[in-house]
NUDRENDREN-787514 format. One record per residue (C-alpha): residue in three letters; x, y, z. Coordinates in nm, 4 decimals. Layout:
   r       px       py       pz
 ALA        X        Y        Z
...
% end
This chain:
   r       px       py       pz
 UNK  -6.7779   4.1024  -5.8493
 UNK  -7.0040   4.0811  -5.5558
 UNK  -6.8696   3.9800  -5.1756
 UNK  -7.0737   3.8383  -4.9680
 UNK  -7.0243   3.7647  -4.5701
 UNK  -7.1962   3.4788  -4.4146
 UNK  -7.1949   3.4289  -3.9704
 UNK  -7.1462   3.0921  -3.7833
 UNK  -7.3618   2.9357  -3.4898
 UNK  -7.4818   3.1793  -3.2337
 UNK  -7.3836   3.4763  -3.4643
 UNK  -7.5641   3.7350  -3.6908
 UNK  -7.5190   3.9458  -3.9997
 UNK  -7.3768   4.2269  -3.7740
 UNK  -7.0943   4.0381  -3.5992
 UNK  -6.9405   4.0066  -3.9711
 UNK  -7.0129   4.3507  -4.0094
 UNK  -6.5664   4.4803  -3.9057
 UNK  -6.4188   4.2719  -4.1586
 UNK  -6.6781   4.3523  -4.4371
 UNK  -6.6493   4.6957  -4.3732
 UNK  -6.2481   4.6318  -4.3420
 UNK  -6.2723   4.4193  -4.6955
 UNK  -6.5007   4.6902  -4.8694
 UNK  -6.2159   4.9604  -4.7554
 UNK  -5.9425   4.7161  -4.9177
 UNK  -6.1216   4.5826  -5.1853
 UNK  -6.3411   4.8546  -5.3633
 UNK  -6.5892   4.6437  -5.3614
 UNK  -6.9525   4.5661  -5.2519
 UNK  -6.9891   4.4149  -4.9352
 UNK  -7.3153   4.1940  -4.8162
 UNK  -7.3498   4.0590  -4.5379
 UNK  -7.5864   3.7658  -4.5332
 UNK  -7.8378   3.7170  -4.2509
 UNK  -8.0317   3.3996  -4.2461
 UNK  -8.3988   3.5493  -4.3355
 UNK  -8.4477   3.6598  -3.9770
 UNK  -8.3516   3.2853  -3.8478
 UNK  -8.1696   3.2799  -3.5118
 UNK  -7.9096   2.9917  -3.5264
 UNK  -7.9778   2.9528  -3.1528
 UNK  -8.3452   2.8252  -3.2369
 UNK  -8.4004   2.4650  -3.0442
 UNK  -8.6121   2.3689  -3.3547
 UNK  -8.4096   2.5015  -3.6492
 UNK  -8.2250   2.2507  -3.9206
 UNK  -7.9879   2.2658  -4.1284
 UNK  -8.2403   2.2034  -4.4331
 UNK  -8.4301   2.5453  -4.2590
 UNK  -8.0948   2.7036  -4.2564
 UNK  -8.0407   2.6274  -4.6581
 UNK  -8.3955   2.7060  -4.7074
 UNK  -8.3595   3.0465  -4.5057
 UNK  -7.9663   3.0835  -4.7252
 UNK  -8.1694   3.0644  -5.0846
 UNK  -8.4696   3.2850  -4.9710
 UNK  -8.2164   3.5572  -4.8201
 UNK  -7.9752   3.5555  -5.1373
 UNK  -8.2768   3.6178  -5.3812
 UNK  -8.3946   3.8862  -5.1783
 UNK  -8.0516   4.0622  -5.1810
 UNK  -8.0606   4.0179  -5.5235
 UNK  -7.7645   3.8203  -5.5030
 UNK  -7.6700   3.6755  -5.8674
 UNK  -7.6789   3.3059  -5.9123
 UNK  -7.4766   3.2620  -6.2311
 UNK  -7.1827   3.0407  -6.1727
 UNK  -6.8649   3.2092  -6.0737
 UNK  -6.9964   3.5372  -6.0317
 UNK  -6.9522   3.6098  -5.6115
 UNK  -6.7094   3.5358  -5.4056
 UNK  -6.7396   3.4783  -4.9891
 UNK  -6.6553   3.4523  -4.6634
 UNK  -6.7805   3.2022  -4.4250
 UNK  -6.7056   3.1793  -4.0782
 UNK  -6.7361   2.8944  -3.8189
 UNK  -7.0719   2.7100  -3.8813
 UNK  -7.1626   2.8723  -4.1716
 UNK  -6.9130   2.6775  -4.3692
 UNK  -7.1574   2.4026  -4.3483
 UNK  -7.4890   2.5874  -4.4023
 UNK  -7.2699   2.7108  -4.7436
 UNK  -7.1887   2.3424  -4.7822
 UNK  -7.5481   2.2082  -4.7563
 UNK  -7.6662   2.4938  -4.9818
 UNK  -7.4468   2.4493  -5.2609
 UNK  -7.5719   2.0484  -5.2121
 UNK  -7.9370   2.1710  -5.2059
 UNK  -7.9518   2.3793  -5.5156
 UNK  -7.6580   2.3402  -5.7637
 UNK  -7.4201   2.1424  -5.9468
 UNK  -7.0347   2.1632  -5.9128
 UNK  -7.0732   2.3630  -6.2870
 UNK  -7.3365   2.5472  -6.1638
 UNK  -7.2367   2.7101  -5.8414
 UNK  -7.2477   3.0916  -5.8035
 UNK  -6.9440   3.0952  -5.5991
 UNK  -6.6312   3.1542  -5.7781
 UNK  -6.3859   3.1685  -5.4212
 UNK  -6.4354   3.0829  -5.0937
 UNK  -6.2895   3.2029  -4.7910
 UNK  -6.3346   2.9749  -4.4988
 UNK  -6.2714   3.1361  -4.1223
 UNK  -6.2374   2.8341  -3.8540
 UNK  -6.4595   2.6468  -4.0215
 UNK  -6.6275   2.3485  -3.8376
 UNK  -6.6560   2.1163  -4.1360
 UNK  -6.6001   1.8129  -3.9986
 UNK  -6.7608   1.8828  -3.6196
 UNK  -6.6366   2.0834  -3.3136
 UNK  -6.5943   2.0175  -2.9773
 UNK  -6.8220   2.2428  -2.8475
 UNK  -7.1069   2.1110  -2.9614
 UNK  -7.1748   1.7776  -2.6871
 UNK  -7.0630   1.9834  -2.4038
 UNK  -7.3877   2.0345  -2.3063
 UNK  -7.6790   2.3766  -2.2555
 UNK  -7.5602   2.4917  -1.9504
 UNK  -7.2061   2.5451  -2.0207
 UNK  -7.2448   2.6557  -2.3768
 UNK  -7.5072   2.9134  -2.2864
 UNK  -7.3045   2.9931  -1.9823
 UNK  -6.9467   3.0332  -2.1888
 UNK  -7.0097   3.1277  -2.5229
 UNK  -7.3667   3.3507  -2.4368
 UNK  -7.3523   3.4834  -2.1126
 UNK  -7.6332   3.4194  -1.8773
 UNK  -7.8250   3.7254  -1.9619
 UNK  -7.8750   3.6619  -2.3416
 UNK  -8.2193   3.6823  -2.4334
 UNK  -8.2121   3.3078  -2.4564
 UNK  -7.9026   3.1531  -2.2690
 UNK  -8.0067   2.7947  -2.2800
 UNK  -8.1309   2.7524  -2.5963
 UNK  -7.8541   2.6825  -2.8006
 UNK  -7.9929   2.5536  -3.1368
 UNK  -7.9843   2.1651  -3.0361
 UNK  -8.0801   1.9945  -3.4170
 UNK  -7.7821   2.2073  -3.5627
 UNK  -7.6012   2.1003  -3.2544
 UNK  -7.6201   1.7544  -3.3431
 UNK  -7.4916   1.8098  -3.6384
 UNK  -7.1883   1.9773  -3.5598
 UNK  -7.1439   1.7209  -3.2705
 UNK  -6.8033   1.5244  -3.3373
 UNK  -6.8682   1.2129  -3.5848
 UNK  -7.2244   1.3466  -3.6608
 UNK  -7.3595   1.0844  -3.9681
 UNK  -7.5064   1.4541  -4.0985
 UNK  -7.1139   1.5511  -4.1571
 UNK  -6.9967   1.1975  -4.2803
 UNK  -7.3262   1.2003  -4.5087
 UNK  -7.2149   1.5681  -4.6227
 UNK  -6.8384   1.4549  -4.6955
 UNK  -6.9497   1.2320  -4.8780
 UNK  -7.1474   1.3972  -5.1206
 UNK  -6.9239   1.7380  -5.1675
 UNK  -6.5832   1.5805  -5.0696
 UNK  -6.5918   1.2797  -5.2819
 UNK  -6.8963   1.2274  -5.5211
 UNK  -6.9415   1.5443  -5.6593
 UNK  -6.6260   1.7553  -5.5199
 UNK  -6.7306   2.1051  -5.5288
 UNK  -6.3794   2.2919  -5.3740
 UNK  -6.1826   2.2292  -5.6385
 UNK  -5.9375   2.4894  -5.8411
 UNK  -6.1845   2.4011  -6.1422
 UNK  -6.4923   2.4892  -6.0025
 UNK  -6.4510   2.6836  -5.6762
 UNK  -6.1146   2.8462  -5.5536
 UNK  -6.1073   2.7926  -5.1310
 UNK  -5.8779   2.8900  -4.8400
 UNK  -5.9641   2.7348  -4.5265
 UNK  -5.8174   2.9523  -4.2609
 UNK  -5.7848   2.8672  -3.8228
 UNK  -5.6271   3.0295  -3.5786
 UNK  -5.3281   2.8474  -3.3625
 UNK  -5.4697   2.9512  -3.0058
 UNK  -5.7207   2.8106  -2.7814
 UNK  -5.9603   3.0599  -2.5691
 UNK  -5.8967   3.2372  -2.2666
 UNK  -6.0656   3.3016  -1.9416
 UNK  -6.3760   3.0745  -1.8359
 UNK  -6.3941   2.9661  -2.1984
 UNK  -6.0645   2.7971  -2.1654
 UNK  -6.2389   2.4785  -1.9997
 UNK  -6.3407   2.3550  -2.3330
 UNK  -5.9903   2.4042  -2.4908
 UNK  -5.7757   2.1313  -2.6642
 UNK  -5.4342   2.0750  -2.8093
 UNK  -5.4365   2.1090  -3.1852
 UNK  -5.7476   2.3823  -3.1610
 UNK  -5.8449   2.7422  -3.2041
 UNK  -6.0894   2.6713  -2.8597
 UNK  -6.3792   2.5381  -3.0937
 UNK  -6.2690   2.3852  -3.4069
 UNK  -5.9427   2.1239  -3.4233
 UNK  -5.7461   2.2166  -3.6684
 UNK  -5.7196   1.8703  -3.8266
 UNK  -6.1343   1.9201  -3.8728
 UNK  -6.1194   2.2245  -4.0478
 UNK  -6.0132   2.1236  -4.3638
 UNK  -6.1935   1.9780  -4.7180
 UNK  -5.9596   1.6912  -4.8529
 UNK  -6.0221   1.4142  -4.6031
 UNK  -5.9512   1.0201  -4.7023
 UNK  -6.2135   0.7855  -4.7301
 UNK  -6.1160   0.3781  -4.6635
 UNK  -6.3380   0.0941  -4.6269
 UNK  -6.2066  -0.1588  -4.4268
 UNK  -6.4299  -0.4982  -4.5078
 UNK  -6.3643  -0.7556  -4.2569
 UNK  -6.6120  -1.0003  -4.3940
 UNK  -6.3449  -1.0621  -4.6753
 UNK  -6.0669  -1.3087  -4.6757
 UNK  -5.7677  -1.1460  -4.6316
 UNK  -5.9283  -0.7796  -4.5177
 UNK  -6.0223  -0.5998  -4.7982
 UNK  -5.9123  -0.2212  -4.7869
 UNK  -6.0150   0.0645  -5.0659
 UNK  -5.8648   0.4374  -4.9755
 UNK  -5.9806   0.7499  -5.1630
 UNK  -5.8781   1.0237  -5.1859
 UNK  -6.1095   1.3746  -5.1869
 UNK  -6.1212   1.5535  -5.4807
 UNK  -6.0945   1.8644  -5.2972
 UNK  -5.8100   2.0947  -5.3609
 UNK  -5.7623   2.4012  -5.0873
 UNK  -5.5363   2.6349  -4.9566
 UNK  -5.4877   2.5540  -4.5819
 UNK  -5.3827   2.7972  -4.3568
 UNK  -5.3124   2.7973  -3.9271
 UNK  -5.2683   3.1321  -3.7982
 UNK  -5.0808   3.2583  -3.5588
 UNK  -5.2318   3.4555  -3.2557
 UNK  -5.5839   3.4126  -3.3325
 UNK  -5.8579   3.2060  -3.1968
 UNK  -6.2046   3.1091  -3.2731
 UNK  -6.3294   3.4404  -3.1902
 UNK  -6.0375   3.6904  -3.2971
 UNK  -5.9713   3.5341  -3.6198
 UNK  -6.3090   3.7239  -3.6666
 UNK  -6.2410   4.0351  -3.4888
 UNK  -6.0630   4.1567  -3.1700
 UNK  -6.1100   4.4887  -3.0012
 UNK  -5.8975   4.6551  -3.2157
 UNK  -6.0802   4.5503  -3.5425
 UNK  -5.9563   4.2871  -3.7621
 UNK  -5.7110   4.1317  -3.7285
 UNK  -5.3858   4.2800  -3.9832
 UNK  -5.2868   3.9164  -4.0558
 UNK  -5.6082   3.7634  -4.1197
 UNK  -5.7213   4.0374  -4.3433
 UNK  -5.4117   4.0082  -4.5386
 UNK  -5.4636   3.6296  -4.6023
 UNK  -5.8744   3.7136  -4.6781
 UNK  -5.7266   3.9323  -4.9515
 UNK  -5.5085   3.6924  -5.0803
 UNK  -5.7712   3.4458  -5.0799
 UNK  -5.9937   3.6506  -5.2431
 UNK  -5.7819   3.7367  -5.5524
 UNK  -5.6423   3.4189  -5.6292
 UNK  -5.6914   3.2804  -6.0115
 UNK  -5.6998   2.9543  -6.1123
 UNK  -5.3278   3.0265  -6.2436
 UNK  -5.1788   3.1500  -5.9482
 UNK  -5.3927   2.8556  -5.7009
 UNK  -5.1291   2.6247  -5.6544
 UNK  -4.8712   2.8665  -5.5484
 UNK  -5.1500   3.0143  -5.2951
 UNK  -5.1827   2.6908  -5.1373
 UNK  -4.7593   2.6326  -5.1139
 UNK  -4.7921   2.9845  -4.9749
 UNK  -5.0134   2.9112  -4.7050
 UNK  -4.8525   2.5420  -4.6552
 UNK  -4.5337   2.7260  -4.5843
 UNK  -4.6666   2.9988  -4.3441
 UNK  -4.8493   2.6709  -4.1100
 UNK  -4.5218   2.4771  -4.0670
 UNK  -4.3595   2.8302  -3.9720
 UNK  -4.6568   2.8530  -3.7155
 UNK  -4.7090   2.5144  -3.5585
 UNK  -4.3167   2.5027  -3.5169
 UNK  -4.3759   2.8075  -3.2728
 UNK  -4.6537   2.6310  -3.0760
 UNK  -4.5422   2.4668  -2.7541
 UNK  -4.7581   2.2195  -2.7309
 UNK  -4.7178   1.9305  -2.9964
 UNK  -4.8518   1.9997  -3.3091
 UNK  -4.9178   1.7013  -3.5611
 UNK  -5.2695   1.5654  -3.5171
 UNK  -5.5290   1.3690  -3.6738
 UNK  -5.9146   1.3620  -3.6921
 UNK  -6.0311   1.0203  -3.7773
 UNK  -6.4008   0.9696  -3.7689
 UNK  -6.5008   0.6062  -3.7696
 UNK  -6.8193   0.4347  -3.8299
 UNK  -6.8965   0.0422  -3.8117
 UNK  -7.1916  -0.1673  -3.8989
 UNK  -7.1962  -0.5361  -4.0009
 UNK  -7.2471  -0.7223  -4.3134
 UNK  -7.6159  -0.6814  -4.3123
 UNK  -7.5948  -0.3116  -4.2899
 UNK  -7.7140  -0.2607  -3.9337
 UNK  -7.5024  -0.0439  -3.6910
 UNK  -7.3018  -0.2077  -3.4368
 UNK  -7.3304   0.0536  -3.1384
 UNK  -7.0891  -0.1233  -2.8636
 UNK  -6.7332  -0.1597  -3.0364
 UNK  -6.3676  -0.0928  -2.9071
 UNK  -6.0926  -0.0170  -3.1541
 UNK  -5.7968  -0.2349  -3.0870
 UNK  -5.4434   0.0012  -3.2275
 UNK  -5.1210  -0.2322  -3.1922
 UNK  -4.8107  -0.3369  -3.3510
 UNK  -4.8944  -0.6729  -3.3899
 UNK  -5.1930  -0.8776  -3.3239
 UNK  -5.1179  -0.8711  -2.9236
 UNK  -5.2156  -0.5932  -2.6668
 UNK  -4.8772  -0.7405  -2.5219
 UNK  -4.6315  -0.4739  -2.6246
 UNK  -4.4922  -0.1285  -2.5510
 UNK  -4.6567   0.0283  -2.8595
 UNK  -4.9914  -0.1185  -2.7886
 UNK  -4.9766   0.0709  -2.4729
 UNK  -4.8261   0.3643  -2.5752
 UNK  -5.0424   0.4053  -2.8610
 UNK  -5.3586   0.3823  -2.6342
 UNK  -5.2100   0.5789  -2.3825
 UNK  -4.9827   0.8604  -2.5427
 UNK  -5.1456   0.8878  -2.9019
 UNK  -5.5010   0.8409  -2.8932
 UNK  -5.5852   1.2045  -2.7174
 UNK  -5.9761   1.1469  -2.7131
 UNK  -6.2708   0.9267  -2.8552
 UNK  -6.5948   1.0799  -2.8967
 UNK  -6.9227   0.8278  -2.8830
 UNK  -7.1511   1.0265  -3.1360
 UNK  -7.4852   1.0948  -2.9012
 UNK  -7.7197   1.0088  -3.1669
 UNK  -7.5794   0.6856  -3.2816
 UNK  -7.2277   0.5171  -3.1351
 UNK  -7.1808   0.3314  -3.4763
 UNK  -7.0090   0.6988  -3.5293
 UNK  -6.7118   0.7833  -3.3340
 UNK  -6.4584   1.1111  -3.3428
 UNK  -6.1350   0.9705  -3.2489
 UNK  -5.8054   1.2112  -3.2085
 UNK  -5.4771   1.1192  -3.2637
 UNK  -5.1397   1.2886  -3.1091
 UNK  -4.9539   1.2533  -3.4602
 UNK  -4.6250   1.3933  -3.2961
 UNK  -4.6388   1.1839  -3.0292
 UNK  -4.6757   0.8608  -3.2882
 UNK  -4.3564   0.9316  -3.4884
 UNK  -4.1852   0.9647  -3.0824
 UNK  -4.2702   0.6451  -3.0212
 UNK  -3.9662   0.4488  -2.8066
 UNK  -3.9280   0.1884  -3.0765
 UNK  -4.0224   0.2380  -3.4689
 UNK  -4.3014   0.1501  -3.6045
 UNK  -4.2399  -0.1375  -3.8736
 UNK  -4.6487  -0.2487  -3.8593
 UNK  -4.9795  -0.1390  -3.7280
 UNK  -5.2538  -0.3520  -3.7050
 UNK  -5.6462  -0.2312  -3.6976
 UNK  -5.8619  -0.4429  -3.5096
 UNK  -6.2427  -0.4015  -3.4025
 UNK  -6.3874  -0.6254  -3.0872
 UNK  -6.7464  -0.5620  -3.0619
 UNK  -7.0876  -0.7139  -2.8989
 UNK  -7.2157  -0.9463  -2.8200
 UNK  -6.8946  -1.1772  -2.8440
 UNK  -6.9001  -1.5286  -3.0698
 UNK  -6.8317  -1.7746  -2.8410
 UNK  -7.0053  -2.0749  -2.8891
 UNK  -7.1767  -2.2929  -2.7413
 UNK  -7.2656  -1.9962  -2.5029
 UNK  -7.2511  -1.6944  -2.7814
 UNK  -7.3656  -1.9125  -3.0860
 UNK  -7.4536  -1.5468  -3.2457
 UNK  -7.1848  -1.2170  -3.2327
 UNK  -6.8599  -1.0990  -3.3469
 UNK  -6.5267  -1.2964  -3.3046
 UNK  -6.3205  -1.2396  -2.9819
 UNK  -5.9851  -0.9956  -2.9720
 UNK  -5.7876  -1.3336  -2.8622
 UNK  -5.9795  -1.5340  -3.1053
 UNK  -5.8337  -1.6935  -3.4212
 UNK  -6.0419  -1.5897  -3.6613
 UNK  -6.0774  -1.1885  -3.5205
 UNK  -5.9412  -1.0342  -3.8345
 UNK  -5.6982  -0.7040  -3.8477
 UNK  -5.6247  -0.4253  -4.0739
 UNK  -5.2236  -0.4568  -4.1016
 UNK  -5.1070  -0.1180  -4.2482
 UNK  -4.7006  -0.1863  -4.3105
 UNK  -4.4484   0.1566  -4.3048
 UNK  -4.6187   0.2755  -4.5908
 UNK  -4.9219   0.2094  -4.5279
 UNK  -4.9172   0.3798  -4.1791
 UNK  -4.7511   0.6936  -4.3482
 UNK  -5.0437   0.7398  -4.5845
 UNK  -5.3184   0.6901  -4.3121
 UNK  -5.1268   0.9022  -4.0865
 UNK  -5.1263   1.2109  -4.2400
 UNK  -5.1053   1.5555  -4.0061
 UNK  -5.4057   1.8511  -4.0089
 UNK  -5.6261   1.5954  -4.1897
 UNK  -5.9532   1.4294  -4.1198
 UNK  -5.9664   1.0434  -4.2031
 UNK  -6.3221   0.8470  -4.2707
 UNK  -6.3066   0.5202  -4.1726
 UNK  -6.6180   0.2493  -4.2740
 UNK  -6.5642  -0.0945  -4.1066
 UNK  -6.7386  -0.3836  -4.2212
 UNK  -6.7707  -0.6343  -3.9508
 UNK  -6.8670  -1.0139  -4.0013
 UNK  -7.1380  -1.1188  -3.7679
 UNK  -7.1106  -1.5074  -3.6885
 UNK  -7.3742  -1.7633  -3.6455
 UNK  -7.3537  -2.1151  -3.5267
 UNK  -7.6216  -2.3751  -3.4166
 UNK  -7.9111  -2.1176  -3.4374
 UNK  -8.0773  -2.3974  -3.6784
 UNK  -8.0429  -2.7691  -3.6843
 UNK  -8.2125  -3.0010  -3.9227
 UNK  -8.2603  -3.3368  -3.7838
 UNK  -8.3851  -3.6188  -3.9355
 UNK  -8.6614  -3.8302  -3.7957
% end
């Protein structure tokens, strides 16, 4: 059985090069390590179709096989998702060559990093005398940028139309450290995060609802991936030493690669209570609270077309009037991202712990969107319906409905449906 090593953004074949050497000492077994066909990940004009291009071209050459099942690998940090559009680009779920998958703080559904900007990326994570410090790869930028449509398109497709990470077809452990990064680099950390990736972002089984306010009451579908993987949060490591430290690889890490990497699909399911177990033992021993959420949320309107200025209304009734409105806006939601490219998309991050400490329970939550321009005949005869508005509709989630949306470690996909509202734009008259 061949192993093969694949880098992330900004990396090569050679910064894989301790733990493949560690694995091959462990293992017995041959090691690759997979650089891109010469591509620099760092390359202003580089894709992520390039990058799968470059994956297929490199793997032949190596002489890689392609039968299903027949290698296993490690992926770490971006090149999850050049893995991810690969498998897309060239196989089937029964097809794949991959028979498990070891995942190192992978940014599958975005990272933080990536909007902050060329001067402080090139500056932090390059050093100002790399060949090329501000040149930081900007198309695959954009799509590791936080509610990228290239990642929602990509969930899509290998999280819930053709699920690929599954114990049938493809046996995956998704591992992250539990630290952020130190020094200068610590400007870009966040709670919940290894420094780079969240930890709720990491992960393959996301949820899926479509929210459809144009229906009468809201209508509301929720799926759920068909992904199946062992999650892991490490203790002690970040983005950068769950790779390597000074001392080589880390003993920890290279103990759950193993185990990762001799799982059946027999002993799966006790892998994953395994490594369920060990991340409650380590997020209990984290100071900082631990429970978040990833929810990436995009909105358009009946016709289709993106609506770009939105605000999301989170309250406990259908009032911004009460103390869980405004502790909900002002203890729980941690962050929302505007995706650069389109702000139809938007990253938002929920405290989780801080939601379930909430001064009063929560019996309801209601969902509400408010966008531009605003319905308000006779001077808006064309928009969306006010918050204070009659007819502004809500998604009301009761108990159980907030416990399943507000699940810990997890990303959530949310598609809102808004009804666009017309009035007096035509008159007939009769003459």
């Amino acid at each position: 059985m061949r192993l093969v090593c694949l880098h992330g953004w900004s990396g090569a074949a050679q910064h894989m090069h301790p733990l493949a050497h560690a694995l091959q000492l462990k293992l017995g077994q041959q090691v690759s390590t997979l650089d891109l066909g010469q591509y620099s990940s760092l390359d202003d004009a580089l894709t992520f179709d390039d990058l799968a291009t470059a994956m297929m071209q490199a793997w032949q050459s190596h002489g890689l096989p392609l039968k299903p099942k027949s290698v296993d690998v490690v992926v770490y940090s971006m090149g999850a998702l050049v893995l991810r559009h690969w498998l897309r680009r060239y196989f089937t779920p029964d097809t794949i060559p991959i028979r498990r998958c070891v995942m190192l703080a992978p940014a599958n559904f975005g990272s933080v990093l990536a909007h902050k900007g060329r001067a402080l990326l090139g500056r932090l994570f390059k050093g100002l005398h790399a060949d090329r410090p501000f040149e930081v790869g900007s198309h695959l930028l954009r799509g590791l940028e936080l509610g990228s449509p290239w990642s929602w398109d990509q969930a899509l497709q290998d999280c819930f139309k053709a699920p690929v990470f599954t114990a049938s077809h493809m046996l995956t452990t998704v591992l992250i450290g539990s630290e952020g990064n130190e020094g200068l680099s610590a400007l870009v950390n966040e709670p919940g995060s290894d420094g780079v990736v969240r930890w709720a972002a990491a992960d393959l089984e996301p949820v899926y609802y479509q929210v459809d306010f144009t229906q009468h009451p809201v209508r509301v579908t929720c799926q759920q991936s068909g992904n199946c993987t062992a999650y892991r949060v490490i203790p002690g490591c970040n983005h950068h030493r769950i790779l390597s430290t000074e001392g080589g690889v880390n003993p920890q890490v290279l103990s759950a690669i193993i185990d990762g990497l001799s799982v059946t699909p027999d002993t799966f399911s006790a892998w994953r209570m395994t490594c369920q177990k060990h991340t409650m033992q380590c997020l209990k021993s984290v100071l900082t609270p631990n429970a978040f959420q990833h929810c990436v949320m995009r909105v358009r309107n009946q016709y289709g077309h993106a609506i770009e200025d939105y605000c999301v209304i989170m309250c406990e009734q259908q009032s911004d009037q009460h103390v869980l409105t405004e502790y909900f806006q002002s203890d729980v939601q941690k962050d929302c991202h505007v995706y650069s490219g389109d702000s139809s998309f938007r990253a938002l991050y929920w405290n989780l712990s801080a939601f379930w400490r909430a001064p009063m329970p929560w019996k309801s939550l209601h969902i509400g969107v408010v966008a531009e321009p605003q319905f308000a005949p006779p001077v808006g005869e064309v928009g969306y319906a006010a918050y204070d508005d009659a007819h502004q509709p809500s998604w009301m989630l009761d108990l159980r409905g907030i416990q399943a949306l507000m699940v810990p470690q997890r990303t959530s996909l949310i598609e809102v449906t808004l009804p666009r509202q017309h009035r007096g734009v035509f008159e007939f008259q009769r003459f």
